[in-house]
PyMOL Python script that loads the backbone (N, CA, C, O; Angstrom):
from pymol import cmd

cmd.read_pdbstr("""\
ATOM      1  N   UNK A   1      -2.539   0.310  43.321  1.00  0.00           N
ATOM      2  CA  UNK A   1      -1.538  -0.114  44.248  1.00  0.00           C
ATOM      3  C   UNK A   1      -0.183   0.435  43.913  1.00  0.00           C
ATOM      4  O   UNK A   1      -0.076   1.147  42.915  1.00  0.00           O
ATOM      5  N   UNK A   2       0.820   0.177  44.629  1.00  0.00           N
ATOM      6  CA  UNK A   2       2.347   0.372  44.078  1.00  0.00           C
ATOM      7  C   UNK A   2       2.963  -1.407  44.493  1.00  0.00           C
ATOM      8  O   UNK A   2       2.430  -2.412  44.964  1.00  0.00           O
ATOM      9  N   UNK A   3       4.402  -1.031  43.984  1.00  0.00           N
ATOM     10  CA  UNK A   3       5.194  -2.032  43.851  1.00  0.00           C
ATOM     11  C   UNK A   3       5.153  -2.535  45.396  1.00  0.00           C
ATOM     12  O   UNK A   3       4.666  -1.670  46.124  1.00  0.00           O
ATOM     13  N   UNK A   4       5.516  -3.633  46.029  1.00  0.00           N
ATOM     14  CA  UNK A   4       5.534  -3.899  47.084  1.00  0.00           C
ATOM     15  C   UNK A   4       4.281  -3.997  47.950  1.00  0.00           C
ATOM     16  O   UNK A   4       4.347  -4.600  49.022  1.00  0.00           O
ATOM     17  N   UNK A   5       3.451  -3.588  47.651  1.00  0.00           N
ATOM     18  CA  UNK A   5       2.390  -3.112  48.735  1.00  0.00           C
ATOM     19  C   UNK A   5       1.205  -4.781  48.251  1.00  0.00           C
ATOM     20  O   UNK A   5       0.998  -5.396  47.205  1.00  0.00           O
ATOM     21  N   UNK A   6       0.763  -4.902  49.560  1.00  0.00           N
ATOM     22  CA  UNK A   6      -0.165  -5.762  49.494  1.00  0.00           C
ATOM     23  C   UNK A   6      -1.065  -5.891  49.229  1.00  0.00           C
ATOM     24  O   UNK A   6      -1.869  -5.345  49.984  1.00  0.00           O
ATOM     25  N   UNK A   7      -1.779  -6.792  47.820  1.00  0.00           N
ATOM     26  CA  UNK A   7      -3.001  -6.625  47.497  1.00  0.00           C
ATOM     27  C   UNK A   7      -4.242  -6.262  48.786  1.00  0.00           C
ATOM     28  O   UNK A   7      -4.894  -5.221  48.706  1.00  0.00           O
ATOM     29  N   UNK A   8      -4.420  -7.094  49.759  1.00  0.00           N
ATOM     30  CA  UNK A   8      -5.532  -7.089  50.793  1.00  0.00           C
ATOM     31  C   UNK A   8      -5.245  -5.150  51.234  1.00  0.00           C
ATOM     32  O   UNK A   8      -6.094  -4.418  51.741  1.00  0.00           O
ATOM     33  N   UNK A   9      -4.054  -4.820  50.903  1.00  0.00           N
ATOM     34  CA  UNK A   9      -3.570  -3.332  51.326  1.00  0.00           C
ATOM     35  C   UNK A   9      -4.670  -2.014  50.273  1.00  0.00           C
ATOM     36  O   UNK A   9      -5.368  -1.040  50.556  1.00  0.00           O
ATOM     37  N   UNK A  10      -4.226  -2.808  48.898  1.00  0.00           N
ATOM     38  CA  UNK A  10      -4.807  -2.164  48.174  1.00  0.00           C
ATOM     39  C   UNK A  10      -6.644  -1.786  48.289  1.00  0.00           C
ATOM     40  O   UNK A  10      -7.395  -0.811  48.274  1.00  0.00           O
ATOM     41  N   UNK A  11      -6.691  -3.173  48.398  1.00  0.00           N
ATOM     42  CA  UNK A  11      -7.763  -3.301  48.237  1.00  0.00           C
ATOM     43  C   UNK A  11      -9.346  -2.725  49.491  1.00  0.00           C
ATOM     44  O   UNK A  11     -10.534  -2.426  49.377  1.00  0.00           O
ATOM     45  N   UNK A  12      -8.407  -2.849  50.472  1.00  0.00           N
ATOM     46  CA  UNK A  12      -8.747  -2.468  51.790  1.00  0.00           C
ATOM     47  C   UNK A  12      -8.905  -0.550  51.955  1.00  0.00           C
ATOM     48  O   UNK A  12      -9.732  -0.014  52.694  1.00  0.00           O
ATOM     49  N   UNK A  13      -8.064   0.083  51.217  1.00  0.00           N
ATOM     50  CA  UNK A  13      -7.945   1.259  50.946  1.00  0.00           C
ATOM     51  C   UNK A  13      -9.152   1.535  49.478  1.00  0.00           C
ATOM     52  O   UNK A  13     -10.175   2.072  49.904  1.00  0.00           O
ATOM     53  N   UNK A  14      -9.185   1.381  48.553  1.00  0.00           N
ATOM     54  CA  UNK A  14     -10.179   1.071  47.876  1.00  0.00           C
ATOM     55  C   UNK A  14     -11.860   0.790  48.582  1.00  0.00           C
ATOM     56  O   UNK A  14     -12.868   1.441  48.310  1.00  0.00           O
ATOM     57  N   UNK A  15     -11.766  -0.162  49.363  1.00  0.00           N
ATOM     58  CA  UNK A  15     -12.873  -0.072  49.806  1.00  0.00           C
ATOM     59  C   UNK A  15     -13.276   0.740  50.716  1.00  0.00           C
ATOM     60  O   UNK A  15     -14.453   0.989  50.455  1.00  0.00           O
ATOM     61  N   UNK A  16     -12.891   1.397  51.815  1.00  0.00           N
ATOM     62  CA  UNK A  16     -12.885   2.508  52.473  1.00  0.00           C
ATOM     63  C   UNK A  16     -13.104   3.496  51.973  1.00  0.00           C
ATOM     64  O   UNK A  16     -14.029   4.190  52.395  1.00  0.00           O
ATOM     65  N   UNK A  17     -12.283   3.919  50.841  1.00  0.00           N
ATOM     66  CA  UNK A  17     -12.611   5.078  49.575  1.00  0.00           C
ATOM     67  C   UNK A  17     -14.052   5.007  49.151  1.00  0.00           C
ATOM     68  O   UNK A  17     -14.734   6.030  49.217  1.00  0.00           O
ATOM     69  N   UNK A  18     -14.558   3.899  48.730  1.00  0.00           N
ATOM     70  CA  UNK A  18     -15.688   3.636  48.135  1.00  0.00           C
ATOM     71  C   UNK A  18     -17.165   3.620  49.168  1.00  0.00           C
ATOM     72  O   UNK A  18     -18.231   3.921  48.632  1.00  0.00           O
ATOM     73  N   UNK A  19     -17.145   3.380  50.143  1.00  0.00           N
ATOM     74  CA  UNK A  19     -17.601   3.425  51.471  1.00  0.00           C
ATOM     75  C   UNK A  19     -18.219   4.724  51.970  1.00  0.00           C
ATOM     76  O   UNK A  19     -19.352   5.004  52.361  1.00  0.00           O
ATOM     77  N   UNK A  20     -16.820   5.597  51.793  1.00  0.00           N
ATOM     78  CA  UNK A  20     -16.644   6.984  52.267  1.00  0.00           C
ATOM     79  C   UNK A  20     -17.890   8.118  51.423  1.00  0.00           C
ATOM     80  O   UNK A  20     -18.609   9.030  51.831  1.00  0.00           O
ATOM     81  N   UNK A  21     -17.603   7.331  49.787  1.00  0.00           N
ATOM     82  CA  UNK A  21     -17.837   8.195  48.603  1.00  0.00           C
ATOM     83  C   UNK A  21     -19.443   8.087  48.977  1.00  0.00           C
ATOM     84  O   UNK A  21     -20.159   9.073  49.150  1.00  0.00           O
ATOM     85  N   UNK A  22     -19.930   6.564  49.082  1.00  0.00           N
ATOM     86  CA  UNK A  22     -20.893   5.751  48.993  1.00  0.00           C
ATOM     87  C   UNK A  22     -22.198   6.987  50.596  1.00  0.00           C
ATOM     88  O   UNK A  22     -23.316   7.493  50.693  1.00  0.00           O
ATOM     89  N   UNK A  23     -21.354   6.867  51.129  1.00  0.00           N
ATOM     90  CA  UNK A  23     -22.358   6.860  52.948  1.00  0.00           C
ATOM     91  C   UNK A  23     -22.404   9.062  52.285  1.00  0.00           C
ATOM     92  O   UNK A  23     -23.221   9.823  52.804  1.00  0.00           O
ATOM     93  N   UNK A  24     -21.668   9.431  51.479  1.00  0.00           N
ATOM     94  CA  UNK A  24     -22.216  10.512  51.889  1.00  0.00           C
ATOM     95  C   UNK A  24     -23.090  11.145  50.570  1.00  0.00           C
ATOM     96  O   UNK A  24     -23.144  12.285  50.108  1.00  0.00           O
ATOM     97  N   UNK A  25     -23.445  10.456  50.363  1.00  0.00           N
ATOM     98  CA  UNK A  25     -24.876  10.586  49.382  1.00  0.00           C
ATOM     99  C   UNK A  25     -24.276  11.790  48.167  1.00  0.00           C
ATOM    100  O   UNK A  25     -25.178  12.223  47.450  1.00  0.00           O
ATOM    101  N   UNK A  26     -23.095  12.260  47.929  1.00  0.00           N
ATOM    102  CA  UNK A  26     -22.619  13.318  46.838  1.00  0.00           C
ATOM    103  C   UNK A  26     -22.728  12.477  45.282  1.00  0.00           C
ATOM    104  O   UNK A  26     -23.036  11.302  45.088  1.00  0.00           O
ATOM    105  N   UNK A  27     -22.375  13.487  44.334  1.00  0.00           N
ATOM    106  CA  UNK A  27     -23.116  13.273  43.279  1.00  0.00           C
ATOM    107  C   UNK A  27     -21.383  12.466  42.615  1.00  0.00           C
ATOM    108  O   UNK A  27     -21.196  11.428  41.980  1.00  0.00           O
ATOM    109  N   UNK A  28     -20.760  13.134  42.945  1.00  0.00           N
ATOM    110  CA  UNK A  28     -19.088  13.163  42.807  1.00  0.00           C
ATOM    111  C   UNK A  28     -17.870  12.529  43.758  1.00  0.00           C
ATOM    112  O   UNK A  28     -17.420  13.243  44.654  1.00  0.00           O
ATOM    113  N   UNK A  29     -17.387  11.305  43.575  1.00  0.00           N
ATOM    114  CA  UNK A  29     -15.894  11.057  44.235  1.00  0.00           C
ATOM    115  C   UNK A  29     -15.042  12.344  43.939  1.00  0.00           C
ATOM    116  O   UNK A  29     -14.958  13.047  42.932  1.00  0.00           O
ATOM    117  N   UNK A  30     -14.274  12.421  45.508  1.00  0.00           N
ATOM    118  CA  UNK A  30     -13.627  13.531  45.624  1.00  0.00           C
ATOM    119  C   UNK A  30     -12.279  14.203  44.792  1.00  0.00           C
ATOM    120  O   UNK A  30     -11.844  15.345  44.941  1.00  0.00           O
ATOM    121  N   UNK A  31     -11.634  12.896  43.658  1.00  0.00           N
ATOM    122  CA  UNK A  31     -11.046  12.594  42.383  1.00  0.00           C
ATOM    123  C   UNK A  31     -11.748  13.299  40.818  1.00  0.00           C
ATOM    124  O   UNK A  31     -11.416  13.824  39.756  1.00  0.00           O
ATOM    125  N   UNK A  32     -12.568  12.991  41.369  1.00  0.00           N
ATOM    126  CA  UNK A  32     -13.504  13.335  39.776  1.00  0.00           C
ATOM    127  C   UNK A  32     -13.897  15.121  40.070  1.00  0.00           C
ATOM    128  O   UNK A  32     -14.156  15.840  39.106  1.00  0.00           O
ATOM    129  N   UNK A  33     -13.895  15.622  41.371  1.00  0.00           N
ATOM    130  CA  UNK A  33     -14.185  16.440  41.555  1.00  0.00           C
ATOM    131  C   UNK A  33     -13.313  17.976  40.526  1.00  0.00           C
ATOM    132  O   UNK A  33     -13.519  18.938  39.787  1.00  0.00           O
ATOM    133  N   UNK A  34     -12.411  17.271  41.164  1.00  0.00           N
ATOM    134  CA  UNK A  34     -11.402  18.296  40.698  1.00  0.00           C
ATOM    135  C   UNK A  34     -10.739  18.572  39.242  1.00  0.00           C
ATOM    136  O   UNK A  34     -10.118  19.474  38.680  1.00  0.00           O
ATOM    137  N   UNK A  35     -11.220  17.299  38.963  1.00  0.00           N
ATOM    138  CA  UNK A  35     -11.244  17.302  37.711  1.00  0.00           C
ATOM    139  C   UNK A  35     -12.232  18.260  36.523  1.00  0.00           C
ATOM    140  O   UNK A  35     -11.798  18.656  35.442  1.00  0.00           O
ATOM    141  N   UNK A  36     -13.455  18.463  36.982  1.00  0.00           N
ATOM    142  CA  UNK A  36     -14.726  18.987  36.064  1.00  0.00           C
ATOM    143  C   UNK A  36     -14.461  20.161  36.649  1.00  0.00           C
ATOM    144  O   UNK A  36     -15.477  20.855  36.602  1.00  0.00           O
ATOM    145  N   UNK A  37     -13.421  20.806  37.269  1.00  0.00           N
ATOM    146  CA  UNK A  37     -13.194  22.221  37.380  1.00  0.00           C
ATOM    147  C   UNK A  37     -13.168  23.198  36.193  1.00  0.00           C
ATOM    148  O   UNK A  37     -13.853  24.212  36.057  1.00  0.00           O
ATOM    149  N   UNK A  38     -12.195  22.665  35.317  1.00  0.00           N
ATOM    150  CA  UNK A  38     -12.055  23.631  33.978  1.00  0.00           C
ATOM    151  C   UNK A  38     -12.901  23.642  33.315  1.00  0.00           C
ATOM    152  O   UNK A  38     -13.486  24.698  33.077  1.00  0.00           O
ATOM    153  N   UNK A  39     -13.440  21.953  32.534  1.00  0.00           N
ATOM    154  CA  UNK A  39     -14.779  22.182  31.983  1.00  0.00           C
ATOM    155  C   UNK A  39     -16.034  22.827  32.351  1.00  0.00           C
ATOM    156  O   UNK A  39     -16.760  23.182  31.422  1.00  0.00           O
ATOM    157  N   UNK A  40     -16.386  23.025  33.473  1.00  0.00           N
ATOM    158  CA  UNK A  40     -16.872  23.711  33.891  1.00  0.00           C
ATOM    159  C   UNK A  40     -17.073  25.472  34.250  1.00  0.00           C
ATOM    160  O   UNK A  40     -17.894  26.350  34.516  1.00  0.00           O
ATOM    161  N   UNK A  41     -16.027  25.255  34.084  1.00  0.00           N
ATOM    162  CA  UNK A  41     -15.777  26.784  33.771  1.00  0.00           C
ATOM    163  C   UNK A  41     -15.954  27.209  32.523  1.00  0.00           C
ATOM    164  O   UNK A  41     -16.344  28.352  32.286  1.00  0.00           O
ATOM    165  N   UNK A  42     -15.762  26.581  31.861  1.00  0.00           N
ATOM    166  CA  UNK A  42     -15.880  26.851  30.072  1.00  0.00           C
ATOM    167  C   UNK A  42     -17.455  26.991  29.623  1.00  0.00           C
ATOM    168  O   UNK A  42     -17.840  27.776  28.756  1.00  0.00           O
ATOM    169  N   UNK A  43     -18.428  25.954  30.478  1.00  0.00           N
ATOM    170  CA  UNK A  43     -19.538  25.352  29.934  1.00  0.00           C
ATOM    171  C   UNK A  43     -20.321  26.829  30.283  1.00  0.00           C
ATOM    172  O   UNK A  43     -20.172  27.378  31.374  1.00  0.00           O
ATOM    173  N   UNK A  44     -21.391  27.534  28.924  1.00  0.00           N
ATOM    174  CA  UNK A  44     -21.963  28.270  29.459  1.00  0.00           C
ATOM    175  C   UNK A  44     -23.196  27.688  30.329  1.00  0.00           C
ATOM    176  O   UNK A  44     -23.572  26.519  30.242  1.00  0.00           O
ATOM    177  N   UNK A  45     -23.985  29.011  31.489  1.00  0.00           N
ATOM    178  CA  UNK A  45     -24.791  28.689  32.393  1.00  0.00           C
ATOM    179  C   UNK A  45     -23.768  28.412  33.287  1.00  0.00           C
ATOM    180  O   UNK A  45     -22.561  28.252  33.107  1.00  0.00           O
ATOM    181  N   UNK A  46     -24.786  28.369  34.748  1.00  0.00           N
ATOM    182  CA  UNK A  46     -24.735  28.348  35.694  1.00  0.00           C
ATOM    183  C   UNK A  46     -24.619  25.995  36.106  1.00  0.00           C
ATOM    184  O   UNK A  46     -25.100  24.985  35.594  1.00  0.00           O
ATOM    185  N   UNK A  47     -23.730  26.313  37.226  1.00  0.00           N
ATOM    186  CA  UNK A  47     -23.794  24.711  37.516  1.00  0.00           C
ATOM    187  C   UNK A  47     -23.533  24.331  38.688  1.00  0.00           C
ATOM    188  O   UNK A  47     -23.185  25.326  39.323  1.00  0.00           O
ATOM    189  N   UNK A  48     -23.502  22.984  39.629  1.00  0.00           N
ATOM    190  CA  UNK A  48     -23.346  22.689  40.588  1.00  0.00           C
ATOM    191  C   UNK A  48     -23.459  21.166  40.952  1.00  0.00           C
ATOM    192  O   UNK A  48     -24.155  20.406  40.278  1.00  0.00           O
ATOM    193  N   UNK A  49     -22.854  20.819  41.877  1.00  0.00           N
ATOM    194  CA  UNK A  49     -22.101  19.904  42.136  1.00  0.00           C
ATOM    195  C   UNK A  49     -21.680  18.964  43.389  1.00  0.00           C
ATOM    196  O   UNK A  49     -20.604  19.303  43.882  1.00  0.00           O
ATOM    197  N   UNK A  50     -22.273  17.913  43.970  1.00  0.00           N
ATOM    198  CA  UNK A  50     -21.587  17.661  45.585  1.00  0.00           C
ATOM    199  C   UNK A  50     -20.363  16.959  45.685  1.00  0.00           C
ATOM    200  O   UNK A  50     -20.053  16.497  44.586  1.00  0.00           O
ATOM    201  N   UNK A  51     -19.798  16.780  46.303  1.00  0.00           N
ATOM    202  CA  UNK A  51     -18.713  15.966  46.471  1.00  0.00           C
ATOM    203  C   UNK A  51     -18.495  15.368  47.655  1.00  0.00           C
ATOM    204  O   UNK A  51     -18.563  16.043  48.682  1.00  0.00           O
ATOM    205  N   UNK A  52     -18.204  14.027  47.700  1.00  0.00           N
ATOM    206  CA  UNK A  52     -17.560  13.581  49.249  1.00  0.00           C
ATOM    207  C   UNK A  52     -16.722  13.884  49.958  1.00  0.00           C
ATOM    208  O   UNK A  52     -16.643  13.374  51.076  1.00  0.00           O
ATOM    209  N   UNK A  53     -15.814  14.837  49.502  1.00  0.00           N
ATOM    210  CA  UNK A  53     -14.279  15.469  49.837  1.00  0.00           C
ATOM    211  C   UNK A  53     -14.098  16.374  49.070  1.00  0.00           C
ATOM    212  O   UNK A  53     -13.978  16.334  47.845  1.00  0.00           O
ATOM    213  N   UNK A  54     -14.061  17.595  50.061  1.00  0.00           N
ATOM    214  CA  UNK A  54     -13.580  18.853  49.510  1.00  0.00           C
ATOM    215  C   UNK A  54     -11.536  18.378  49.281  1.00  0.00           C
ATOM    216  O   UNK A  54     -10.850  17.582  49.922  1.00  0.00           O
ATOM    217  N   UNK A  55     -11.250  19.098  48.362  1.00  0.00           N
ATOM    218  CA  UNK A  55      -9.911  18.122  48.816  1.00  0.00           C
ATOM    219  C   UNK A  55      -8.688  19.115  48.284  1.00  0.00           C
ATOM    220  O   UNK A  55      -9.144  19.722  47.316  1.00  0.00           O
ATOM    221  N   UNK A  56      -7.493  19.469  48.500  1.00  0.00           N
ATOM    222  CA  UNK A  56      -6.593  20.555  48.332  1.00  0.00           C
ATOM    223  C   UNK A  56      -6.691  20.740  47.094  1.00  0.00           C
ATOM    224  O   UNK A  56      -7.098  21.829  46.689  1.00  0.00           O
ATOM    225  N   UNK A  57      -6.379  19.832  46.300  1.00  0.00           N
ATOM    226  CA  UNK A  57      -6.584  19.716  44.762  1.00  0.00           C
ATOM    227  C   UNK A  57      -7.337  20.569  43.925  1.00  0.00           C
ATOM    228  O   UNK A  57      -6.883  21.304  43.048  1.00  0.00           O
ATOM    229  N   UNK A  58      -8.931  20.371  44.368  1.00  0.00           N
ATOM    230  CA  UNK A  58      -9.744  20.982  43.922  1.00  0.00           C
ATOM    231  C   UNK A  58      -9.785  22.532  44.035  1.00  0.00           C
ATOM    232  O   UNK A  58      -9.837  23.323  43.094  1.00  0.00           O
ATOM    233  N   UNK A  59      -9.744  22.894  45.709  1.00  0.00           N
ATOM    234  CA  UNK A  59      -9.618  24.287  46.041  1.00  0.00           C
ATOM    235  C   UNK A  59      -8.275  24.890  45.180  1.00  0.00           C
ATOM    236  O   UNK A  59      -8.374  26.094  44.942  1.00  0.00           O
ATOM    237  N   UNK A  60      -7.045  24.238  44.681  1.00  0.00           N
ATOM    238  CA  UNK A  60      -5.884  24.793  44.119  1.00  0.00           C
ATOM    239  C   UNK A  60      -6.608  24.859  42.443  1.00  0.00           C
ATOM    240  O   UNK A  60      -6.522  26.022  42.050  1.00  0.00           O
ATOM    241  N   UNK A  61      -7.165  24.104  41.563  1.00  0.00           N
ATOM    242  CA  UNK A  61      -7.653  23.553  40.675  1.00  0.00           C
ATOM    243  C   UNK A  61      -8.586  25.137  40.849  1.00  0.00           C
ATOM    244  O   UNK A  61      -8.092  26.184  40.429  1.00  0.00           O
ATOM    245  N   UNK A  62      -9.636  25.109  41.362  1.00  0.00           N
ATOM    246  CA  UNK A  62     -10.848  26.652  41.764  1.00  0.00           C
ATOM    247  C   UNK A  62      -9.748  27.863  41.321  1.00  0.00           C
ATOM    248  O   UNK A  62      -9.728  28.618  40.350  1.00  0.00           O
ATOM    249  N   UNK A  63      -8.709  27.674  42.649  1.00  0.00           N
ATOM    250  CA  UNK A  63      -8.464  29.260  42.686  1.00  0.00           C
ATOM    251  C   UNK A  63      -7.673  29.771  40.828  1.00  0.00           C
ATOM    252  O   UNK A  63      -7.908  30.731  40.095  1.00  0.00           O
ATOM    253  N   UNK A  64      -6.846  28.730  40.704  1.00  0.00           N
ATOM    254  CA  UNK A  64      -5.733  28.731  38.902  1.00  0.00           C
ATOM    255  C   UNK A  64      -7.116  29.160  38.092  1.00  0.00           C
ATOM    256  O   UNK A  64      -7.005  30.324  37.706  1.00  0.00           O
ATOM    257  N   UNK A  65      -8.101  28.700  37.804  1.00  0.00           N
ATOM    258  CA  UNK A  65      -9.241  28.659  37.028  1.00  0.00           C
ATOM    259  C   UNK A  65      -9.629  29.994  36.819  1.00  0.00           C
ATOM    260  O   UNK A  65      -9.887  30.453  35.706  1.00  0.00           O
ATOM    261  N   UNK A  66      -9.686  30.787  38.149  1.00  0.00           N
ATOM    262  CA  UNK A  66     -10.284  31.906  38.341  1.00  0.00           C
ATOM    263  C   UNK A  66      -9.158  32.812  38.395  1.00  0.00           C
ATOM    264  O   UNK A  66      -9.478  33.990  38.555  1.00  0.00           O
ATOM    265  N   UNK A  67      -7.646  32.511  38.281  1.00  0.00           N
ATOM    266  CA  UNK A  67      -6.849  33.268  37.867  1.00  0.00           C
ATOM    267  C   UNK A  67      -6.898  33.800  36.129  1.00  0.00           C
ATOM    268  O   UNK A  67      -6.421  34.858  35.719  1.00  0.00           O
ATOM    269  N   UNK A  68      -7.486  32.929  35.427  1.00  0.00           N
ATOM    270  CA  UNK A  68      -7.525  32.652  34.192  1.00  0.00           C
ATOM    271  C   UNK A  68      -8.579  33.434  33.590  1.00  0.00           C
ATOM    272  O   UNK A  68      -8.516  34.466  32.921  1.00  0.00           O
ATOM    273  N   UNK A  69      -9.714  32.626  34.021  1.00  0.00           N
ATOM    274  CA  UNK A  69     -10.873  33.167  33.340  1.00  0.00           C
ATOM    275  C   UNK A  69     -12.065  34.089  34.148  1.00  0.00           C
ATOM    276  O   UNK A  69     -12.030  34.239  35.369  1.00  0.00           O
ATOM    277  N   UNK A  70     -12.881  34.546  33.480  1.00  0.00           N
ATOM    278  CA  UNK A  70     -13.640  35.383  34.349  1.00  0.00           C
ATOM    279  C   UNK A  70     -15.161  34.628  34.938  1.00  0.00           C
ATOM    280  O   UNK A  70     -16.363  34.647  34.675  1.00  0.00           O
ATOM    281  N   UNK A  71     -14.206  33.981  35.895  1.00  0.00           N
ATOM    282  CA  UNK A  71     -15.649  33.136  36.435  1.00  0.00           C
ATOM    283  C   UNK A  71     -15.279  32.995  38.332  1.00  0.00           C
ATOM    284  O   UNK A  71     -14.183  32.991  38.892  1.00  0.00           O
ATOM    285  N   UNK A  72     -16.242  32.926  38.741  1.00  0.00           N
ATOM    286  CA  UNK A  72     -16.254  32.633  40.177  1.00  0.00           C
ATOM    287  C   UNK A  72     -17.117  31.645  40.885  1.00  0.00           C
ATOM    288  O   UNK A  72     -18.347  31.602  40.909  1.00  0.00           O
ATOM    289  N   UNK A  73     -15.891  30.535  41.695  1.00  0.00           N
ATOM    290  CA  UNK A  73     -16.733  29.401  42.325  1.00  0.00           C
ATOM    291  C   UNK A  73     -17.217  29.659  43.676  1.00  0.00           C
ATOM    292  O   UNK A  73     -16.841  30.695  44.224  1.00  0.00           O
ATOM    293  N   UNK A  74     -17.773  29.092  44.112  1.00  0.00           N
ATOM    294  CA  UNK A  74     -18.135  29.304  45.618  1.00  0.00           C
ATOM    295  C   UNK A  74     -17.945  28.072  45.776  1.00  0.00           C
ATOM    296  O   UNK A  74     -18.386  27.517  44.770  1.00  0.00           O
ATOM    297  N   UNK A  75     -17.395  27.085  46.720  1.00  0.00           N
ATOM    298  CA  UNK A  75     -17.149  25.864  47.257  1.00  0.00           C
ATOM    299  C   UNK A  75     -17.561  26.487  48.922  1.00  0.00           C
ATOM    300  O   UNK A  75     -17.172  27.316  49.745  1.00  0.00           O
ATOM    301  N   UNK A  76     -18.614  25.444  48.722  1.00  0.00           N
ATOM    302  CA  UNK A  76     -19.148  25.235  50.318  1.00  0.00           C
ATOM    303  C   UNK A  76     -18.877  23.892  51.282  1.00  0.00           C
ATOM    304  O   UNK A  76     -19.316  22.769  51.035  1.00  0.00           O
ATOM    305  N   UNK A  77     -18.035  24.268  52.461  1.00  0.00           N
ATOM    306  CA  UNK A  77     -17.763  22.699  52.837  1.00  0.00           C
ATOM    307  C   UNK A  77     -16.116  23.459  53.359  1.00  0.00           C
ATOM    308  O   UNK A  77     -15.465  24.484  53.157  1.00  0.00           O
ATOM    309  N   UNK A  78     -16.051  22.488  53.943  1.00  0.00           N
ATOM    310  CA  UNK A  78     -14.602  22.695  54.735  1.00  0.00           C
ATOM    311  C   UNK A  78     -13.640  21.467  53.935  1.00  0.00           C
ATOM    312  O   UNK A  78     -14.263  20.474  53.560  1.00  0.00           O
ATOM    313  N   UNK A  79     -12.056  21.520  53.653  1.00  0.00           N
ATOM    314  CA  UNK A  79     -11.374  20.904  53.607  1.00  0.00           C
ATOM    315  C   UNK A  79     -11.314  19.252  54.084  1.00  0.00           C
ATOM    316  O   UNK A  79     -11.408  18.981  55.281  1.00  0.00           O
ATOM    317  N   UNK A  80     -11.174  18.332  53.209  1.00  0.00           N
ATOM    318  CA  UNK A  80     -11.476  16.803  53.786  1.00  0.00           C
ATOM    319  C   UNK A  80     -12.424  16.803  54.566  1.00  0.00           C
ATOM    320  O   UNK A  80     -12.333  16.318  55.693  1.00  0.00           O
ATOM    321  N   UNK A  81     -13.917  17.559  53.917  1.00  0.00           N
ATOM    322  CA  UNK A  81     -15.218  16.751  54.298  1.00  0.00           C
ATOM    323  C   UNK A  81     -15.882  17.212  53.128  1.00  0.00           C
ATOM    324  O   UNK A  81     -15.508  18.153  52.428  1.00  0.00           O
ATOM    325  N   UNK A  82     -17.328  16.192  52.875  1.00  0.00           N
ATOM    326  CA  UNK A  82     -18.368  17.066  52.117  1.00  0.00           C
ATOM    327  C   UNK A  82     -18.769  18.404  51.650  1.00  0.00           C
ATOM    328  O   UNK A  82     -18.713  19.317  52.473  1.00  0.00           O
ATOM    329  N   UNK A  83     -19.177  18.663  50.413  1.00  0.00           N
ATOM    330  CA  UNK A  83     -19.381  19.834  50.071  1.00  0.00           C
ATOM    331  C   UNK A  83     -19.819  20.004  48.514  1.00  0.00           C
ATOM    332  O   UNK A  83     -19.777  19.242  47.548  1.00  0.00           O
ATOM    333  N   UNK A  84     -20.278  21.408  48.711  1.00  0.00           N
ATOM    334  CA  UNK A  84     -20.872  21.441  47.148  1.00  0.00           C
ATOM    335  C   UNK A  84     -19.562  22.756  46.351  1.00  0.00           C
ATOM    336  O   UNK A  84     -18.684  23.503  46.782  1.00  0.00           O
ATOM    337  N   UNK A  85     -20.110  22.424  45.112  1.00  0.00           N
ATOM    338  CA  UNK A  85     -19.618  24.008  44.281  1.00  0.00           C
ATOM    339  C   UNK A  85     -20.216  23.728  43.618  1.00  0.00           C
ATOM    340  O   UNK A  85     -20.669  22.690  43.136  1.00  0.00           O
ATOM    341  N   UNK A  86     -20.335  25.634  43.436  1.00  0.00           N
ATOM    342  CA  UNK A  86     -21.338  25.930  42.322  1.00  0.00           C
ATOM    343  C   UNK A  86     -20.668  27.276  41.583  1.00  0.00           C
ATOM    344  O   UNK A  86     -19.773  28.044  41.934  1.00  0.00           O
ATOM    345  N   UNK A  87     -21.408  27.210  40.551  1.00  0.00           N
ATOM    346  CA  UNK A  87     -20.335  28.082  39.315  1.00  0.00           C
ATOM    347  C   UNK A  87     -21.805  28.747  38.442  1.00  0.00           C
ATOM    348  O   UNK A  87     -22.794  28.179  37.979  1.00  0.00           O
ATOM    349  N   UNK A  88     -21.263  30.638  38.503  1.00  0.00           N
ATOM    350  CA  UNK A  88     -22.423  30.866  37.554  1.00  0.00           C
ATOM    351  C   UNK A  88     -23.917  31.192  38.177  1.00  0.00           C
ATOM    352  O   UNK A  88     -24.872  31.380  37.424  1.00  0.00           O
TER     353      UNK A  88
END
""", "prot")
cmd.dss("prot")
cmd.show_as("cartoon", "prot")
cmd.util.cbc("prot")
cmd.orient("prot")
């Protein structure tokens, strides 16, 4: 939550989130996604991944990664919907 904001607010957003994550059967919330970008890049082998939300984050998170190191993702899925990546 933040300061001011109404618990039933919070919580109501939370559950929608969870809902969202829940109905589209991915392996990954669209938070956690973007996160296992780098490690993943590091990890040898090949890997892959669904997510409930492709999400700016992640695609910005992909492209820095592959500025860096010598690896290439493929993210399948359009922007704020479902999708996979795979690495390797």
């Amino acid at each position: 939550g933040r300061r001011g904001k109404p618990a039933e607010k919070v919580a109501e957003e939370a559950c929608r989130q969870f809902v969202e994550y829940h109905r589209s059967g991915a392996c990954l919330e669209g938070h956690l996604a973007d996160q296992l970008i780098l490690p993943l890049a590091l990890a040898s082998g090949p890997s892959a991944f669904t997510t409930c939300r492709i999400t700016q984050h992640l695609l910005t998170n992909v492209w820095v990664v592959e500025q860096f190191l010598d690896v290439r993702f493929e993210v399948e899925g359009e922007e704020g919907e479902a999708g996979r990546v795979k690495i390797g």
